[in-house]
C-alpha positions in Angstrom: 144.4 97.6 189.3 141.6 98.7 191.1 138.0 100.1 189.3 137.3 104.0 189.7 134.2 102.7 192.2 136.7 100.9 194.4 139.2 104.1 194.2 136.6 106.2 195.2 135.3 104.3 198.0 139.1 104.1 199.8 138.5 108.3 200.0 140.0 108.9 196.6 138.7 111.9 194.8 138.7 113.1 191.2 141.7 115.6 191.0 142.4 117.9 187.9 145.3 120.3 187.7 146.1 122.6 184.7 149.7 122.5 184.3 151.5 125.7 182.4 155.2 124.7 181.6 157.7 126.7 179.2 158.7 125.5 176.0 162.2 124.0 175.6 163.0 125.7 173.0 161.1 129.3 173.9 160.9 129.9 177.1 158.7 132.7 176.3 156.0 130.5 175.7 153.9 129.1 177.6 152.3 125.7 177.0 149.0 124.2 179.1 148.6 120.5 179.8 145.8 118.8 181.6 146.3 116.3 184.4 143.5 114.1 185.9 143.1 111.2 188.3 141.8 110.1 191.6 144.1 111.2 194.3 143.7 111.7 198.3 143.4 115.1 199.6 145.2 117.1 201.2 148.5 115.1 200.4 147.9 114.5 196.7 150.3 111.4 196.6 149.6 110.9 192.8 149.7 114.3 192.0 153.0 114.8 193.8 154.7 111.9 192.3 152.9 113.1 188.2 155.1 116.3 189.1 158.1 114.7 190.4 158.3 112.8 187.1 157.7 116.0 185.2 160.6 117.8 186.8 162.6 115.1 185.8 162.1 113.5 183.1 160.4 116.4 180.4 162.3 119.3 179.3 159.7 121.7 179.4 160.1 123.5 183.0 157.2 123.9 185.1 155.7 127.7 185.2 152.2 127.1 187.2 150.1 124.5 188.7 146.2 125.1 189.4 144.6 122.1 190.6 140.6 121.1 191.7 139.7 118.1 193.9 136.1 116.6 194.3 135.0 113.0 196.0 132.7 112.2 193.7 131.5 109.5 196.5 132.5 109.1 199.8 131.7 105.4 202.2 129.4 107.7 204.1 126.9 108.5 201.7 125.9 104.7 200.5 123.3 103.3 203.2 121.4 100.5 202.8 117.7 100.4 201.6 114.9 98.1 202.4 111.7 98.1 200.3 110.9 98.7 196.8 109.8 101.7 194.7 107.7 101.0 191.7 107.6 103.5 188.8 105.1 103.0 186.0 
């Protein structure tokens, strides 16, 4: 598995959505849970596939899903430096 610095060099980007799904047993209720990982934008692969296995697998039916994206760092903004900077 790959460190977050290596993930977010490839163009991945910190993704959270806020998920509101209906209780199995009151569907009157609303419940929030909180997804994050790094994921590529616009396509949201990792996002897709978290929801996929939602739909499936938990009982609680999806109501809502909000969702943010940020690259925290992108290949283009490292440049190397020459030269030293000397703080006292």
């Amino acid at each position: 598995m790959t460190n977050d610095m290596e993930m977010r060099l490839k163009g991945y980007g910190l993704t959270t959505a806020e998920i509101l799904y209906r209780m199995p047993d009151h569907q009157s209720l609303l419940q929030k849970f909180i997804w994050q990982h790094y994921d590529l934008a616009p396509e949201f692969p990792e996002m897709k596939s978290f929801l996929t296995f939602w739909k499936e697998k938990i009982e609680g039916p999806l109501h809502s899903v909000r969702y943010v994206h940020w690259k925290l760092i992108s290949p283009t903004e490292w440049r190397a430096l020459k030269g030293d900077f000397i703080l006292h």
